[in-house]
FIKOL-195820 format. One record per atom (N, C-alpha, C): x, y, z; residue in three letters. Coordinates in steps of 0.001 Angstrom, whole numbers, plus 500000, padded with zeros to 6 digits. Layout:
BEGIN
XYZALA;...
REM end
This chain:
BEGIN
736067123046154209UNK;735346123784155240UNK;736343124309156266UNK;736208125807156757UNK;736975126134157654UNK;736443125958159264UNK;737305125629160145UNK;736750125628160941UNK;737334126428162286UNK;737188127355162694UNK;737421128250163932UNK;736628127986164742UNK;737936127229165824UNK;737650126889167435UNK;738352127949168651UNK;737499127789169647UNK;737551128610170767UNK;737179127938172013UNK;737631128107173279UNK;736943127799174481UNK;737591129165175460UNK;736817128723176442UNK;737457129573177927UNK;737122131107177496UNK;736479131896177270UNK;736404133187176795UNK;735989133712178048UNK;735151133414178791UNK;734722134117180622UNK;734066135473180142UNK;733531135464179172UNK;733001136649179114UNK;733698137592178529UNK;734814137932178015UNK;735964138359177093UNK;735756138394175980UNK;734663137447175422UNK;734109136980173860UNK;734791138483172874UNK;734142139753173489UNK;734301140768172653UNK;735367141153172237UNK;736960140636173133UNK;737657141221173143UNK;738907139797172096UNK;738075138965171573UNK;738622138351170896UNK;738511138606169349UNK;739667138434168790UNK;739277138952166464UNK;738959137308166161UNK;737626137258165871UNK;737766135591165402UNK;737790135751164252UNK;738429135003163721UNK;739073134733161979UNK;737451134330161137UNK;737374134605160151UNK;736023134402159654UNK;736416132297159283UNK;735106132107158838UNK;735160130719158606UNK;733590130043158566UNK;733847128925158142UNK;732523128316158085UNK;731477128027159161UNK;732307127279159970UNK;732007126408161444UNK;732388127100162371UNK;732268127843163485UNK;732785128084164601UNK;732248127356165510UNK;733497126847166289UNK;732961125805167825UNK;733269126399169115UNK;732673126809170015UNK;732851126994171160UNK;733153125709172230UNK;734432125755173033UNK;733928124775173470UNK;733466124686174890UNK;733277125503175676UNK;732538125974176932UNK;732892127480177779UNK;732516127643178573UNK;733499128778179627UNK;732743129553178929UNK;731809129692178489UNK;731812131005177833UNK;731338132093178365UNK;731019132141180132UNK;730756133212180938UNK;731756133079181807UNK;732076134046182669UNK;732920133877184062UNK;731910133561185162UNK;730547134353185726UNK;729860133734187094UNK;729022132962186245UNK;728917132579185139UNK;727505131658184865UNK;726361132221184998UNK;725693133469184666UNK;724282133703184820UNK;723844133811183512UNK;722555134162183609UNK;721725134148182540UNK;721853135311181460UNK;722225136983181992UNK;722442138148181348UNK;723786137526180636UNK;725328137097181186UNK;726520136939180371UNK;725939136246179271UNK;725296134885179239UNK;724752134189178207UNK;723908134929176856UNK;723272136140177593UNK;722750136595176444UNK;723513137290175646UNK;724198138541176564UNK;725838138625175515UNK;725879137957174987UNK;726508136859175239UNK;727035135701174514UNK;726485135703172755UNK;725273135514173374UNK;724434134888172183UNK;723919136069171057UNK;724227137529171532UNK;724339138795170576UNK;725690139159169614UNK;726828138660170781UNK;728162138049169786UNK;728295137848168865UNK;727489136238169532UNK;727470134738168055UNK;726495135509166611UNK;725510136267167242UNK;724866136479165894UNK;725152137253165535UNK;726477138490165566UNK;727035139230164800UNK;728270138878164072UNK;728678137781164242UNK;729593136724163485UNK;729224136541161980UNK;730058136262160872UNK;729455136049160022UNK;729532134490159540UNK;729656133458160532UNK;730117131910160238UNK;728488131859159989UNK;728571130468159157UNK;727336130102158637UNK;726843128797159545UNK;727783128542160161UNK;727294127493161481UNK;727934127694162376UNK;727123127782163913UNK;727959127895164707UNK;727566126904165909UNK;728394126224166638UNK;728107125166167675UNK;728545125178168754UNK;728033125387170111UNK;728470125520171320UNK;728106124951172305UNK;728930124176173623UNK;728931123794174260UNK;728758124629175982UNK;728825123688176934UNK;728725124817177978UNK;730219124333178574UNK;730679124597180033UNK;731663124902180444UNK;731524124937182085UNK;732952124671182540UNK;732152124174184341UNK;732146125928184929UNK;732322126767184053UNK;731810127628185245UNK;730631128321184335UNK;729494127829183163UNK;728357127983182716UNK;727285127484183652UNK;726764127951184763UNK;726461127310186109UNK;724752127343185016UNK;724520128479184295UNK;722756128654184477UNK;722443127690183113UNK;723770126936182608UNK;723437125816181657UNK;722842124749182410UNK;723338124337183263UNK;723427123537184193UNK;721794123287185474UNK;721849124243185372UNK;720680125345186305UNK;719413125213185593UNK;719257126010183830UNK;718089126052183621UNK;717925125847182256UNK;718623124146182198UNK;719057123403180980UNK;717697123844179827UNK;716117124050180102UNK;715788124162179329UNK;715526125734178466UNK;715674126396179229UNK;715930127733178840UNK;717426128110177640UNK;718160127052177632UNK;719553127750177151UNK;719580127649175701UNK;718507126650174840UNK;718725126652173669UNK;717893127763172600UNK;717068128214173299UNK;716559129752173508UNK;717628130708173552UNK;718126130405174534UNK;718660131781174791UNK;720059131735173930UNK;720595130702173571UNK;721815130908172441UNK;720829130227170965UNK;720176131025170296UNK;719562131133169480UNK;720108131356167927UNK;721600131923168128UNK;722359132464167016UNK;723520130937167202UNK;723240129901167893UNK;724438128889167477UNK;723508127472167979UNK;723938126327167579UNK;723137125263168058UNK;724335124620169035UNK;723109124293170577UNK;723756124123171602UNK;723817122524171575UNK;724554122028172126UNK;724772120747171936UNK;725027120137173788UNK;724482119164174408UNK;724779118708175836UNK;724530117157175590UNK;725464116481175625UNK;725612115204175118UNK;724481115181173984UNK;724884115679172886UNK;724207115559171172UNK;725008115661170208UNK;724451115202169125UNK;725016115453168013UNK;724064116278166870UNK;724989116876166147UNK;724493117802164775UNK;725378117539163996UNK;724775117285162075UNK;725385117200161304UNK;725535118387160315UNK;726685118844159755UNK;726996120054159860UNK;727869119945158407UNK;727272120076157315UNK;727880120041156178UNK;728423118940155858UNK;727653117424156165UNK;727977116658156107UNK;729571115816156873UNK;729989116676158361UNK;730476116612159372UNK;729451115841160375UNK;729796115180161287UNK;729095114640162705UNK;729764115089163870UNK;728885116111164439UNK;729696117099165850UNK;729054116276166614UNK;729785116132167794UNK;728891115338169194UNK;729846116363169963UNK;728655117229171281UNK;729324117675172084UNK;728870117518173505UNK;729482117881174570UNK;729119117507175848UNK;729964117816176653UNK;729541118913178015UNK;730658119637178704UNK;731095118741180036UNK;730774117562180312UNK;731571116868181870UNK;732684116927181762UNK;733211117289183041UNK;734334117383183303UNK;734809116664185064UNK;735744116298185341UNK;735950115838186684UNK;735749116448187692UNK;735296116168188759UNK;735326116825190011UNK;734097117089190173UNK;733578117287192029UNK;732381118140192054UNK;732487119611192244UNK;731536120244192482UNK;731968121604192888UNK;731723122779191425UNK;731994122199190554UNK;731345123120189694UNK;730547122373188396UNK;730111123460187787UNK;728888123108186714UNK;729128121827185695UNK;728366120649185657UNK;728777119938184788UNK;730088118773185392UNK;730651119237186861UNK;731517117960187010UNK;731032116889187877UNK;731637115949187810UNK;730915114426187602UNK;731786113787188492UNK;731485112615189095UNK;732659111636189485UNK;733212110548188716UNK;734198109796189171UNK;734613109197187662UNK;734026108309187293UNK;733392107533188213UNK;731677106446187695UNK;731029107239187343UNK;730690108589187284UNK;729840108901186232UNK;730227109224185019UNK;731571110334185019UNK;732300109889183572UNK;732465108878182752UNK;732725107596183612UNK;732961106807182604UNK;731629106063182027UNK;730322106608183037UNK;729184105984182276UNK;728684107090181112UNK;728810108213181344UNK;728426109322180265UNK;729494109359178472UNK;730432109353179170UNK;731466108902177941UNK;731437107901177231UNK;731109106756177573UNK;730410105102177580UNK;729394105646176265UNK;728743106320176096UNK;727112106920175901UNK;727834107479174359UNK;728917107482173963UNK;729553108301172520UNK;728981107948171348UNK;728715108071170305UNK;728087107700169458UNK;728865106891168730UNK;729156105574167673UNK;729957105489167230UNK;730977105844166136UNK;730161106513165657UNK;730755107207164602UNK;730699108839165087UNK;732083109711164999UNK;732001110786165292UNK;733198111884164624UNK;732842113093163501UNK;734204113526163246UNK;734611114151163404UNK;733726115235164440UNK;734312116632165450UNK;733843115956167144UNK;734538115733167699UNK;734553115789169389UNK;734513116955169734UNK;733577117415170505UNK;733779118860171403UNK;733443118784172955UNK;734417118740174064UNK;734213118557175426UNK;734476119826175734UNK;734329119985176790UNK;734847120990177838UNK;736353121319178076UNK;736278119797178649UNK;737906119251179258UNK;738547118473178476UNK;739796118260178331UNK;740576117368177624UNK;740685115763178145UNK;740685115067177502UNK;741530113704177992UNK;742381113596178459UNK;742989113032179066UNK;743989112719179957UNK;745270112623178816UNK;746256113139179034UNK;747635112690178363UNK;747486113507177096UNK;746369114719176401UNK;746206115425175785UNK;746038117287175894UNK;747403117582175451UNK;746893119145175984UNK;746280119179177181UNK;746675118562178282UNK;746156118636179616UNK;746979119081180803UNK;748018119677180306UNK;749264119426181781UNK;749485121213182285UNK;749259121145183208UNK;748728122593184107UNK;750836122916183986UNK;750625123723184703UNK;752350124607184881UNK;753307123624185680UNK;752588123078186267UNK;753665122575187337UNK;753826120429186761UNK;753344121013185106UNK;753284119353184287UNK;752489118127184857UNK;751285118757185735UNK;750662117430185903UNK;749321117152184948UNK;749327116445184293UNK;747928116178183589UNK;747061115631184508UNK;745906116645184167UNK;744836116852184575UNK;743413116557183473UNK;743744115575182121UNK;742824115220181520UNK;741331114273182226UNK;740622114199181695UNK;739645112967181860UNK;740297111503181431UNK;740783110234182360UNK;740849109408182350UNK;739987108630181015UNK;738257108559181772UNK;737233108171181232UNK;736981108262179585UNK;737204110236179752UNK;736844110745177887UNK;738248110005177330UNK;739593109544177295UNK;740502109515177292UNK;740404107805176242UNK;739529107291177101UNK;739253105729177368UNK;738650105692176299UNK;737001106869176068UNK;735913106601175247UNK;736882106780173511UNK;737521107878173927UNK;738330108048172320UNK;738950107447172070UNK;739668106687172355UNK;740603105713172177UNK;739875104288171562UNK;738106104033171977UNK;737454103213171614UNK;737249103708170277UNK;736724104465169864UNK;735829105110169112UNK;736724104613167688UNK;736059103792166602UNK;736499103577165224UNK;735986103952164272UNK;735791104738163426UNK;737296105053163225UNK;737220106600164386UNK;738529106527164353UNK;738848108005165286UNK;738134108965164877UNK;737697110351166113UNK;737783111910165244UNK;738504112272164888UNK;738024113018163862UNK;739321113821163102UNK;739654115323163768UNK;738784115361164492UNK;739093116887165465UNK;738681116864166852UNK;739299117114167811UNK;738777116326169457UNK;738980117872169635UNK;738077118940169634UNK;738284120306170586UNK;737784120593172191UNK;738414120731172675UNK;738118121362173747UNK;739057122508174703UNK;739172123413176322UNK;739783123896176611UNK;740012123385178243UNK;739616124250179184UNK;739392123972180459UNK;740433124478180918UNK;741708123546180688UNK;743355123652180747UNK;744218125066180067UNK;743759125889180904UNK;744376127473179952UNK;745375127174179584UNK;746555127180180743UNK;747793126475180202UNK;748204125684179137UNK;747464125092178806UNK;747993123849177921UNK;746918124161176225UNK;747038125260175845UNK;746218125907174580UNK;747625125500173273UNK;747062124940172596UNK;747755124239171987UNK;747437123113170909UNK;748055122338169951UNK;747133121383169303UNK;748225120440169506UNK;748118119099169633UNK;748266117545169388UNK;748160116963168511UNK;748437115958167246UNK;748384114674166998UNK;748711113711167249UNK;747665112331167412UNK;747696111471167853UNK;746657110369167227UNK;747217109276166698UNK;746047108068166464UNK;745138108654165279UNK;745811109470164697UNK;744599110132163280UNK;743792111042164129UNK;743844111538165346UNK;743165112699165562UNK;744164113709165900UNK;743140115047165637UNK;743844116566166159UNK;743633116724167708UNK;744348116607168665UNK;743485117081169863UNK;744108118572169693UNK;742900119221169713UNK;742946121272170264UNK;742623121584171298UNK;743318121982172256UNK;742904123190173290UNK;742735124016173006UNK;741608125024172773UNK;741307126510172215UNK;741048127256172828UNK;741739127297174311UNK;741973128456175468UNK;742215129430174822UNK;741182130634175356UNK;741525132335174807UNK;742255132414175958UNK;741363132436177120UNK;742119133262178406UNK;743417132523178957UNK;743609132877179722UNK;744919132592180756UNK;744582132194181898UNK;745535132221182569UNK;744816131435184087UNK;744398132970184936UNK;744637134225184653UNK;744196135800185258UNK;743092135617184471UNK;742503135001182923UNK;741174135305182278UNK;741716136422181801UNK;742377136450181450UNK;742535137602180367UNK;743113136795178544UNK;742547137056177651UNK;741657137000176432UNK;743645137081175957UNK;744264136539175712UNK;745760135965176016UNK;745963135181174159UNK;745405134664173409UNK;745367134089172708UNK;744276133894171651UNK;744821133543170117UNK;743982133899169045UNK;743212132647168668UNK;741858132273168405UNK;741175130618167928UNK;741919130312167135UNK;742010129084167185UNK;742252127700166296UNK;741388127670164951UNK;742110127608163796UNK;741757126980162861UNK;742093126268162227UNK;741174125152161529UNK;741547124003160644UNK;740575124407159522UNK;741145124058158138UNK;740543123514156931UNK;740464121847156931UNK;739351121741156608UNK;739095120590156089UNK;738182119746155157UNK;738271118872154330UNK;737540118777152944UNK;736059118984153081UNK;735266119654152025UNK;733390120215152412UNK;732804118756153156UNK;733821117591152191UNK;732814116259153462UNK;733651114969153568UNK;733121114636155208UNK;734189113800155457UNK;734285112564154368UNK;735744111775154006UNK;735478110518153573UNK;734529109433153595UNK;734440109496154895UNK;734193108334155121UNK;732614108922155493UNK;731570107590155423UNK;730242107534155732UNK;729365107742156893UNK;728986108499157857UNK;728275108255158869UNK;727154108192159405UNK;726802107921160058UNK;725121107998160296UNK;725015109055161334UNK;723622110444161173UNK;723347111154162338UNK;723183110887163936UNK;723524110733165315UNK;723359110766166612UNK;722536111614167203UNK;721864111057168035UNK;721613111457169269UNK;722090110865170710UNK;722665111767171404UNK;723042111024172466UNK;722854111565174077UNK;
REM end
């Protein structure tokens, strides 16, 4: 199964070539002010794509995810939205969920609440999709300070057996992939820190089904 990942697009979506593939993952950002019209873009995009699954998350500046949580799985209709859930996906287990640190924008949390939401992971999981990165992963802004999630950092590190794919963006800077502990961590930053559409998605192949056995989540 192929899988083409993306985050941070701000509304740029159009101005990205996504590689064809099975799975495409978004992993948030996918407007710049967060309203309801960018989202529908959005979601005219996704359904002119020709992936046969597509899965998306929201992003801290997706404010009207946040806003008018029940309206959004409607309105991205061409991909299945995921906010702390899981979907099984060709015999894959996606769990996604956009918290990220800080208050002040959409989806961020303090770190007692991170670490109770992250706490909440399913145990078995073989695509991770956050917002933000973990701490000490594809997280380190220009001036090298990591800026991951402590908490998500903590929850993966629990999690047995590992994911085999941890995507997310947030961190323009730091767009890039990792291994570590049997997982991939991806940053799949398009934009830059100007938001300008700077970089091409991430892809992985990987076998039609995982090894190993899991059971479906909700979380």
């Amino acid at each position: 199964m192929r899988i083409v990942a993306l985050a941070d697009t701000h509304g740029r979506h159009r101005d990205v070539v996504v590689p064809a593939g099975d799975l495409l993952i978004h992993a948030g950002d996918l407007t710049r002010a967060g309203d309801l019209d960018e989202l529908r873009d959005v979601n005219a995009w996704l359904g002119a794509l020709p992936h046969t699954h597509k899965v998306v998350i929201a992003g801290n500046h997706d404010w009207c995810c946040e806003r008018e949580p029940n309206q959004i799985p409607e309105l991205l209709s061409h991909a299945t939205y995921l906010c702390g859930a899981s979907v099984l996906i060709a015999g894959w287990h996606c769990y996604g969920a956009p918290w990220t640190p800080g208050p002040g924008w959409a989806f961020g949390r303090s770190p007692l609440a991170l670490h109770y939401a992250w706490a909440q992971l399913p145990a078995a999981i073989d695509i991770l999709i956050s917002h933000g990165p973990p701490l000490g992963a594809r997280d380190q802004n220009l001036k090298g300070e990591h800026l991951g999630d402590p908490a998500l950092a903590d929850a993966v590190l629990r999690l047995q057996p590992r994911p085999q794919l941890h995507i997310f963006g947030h961190i323009h800077e730091a767009r890039g992939c990792t291994e570590a502990g049997g997982t991939m961590f991806a940053n799949a930053s398009i934009c830059d820190l100007h938001y300008r559409p700077q970089h091409a998605p991430l892809v992985f192949d990987l076998p039609a089904r995982p090894a190993r056995m899991t059971r479906e989540h909700e979380g």
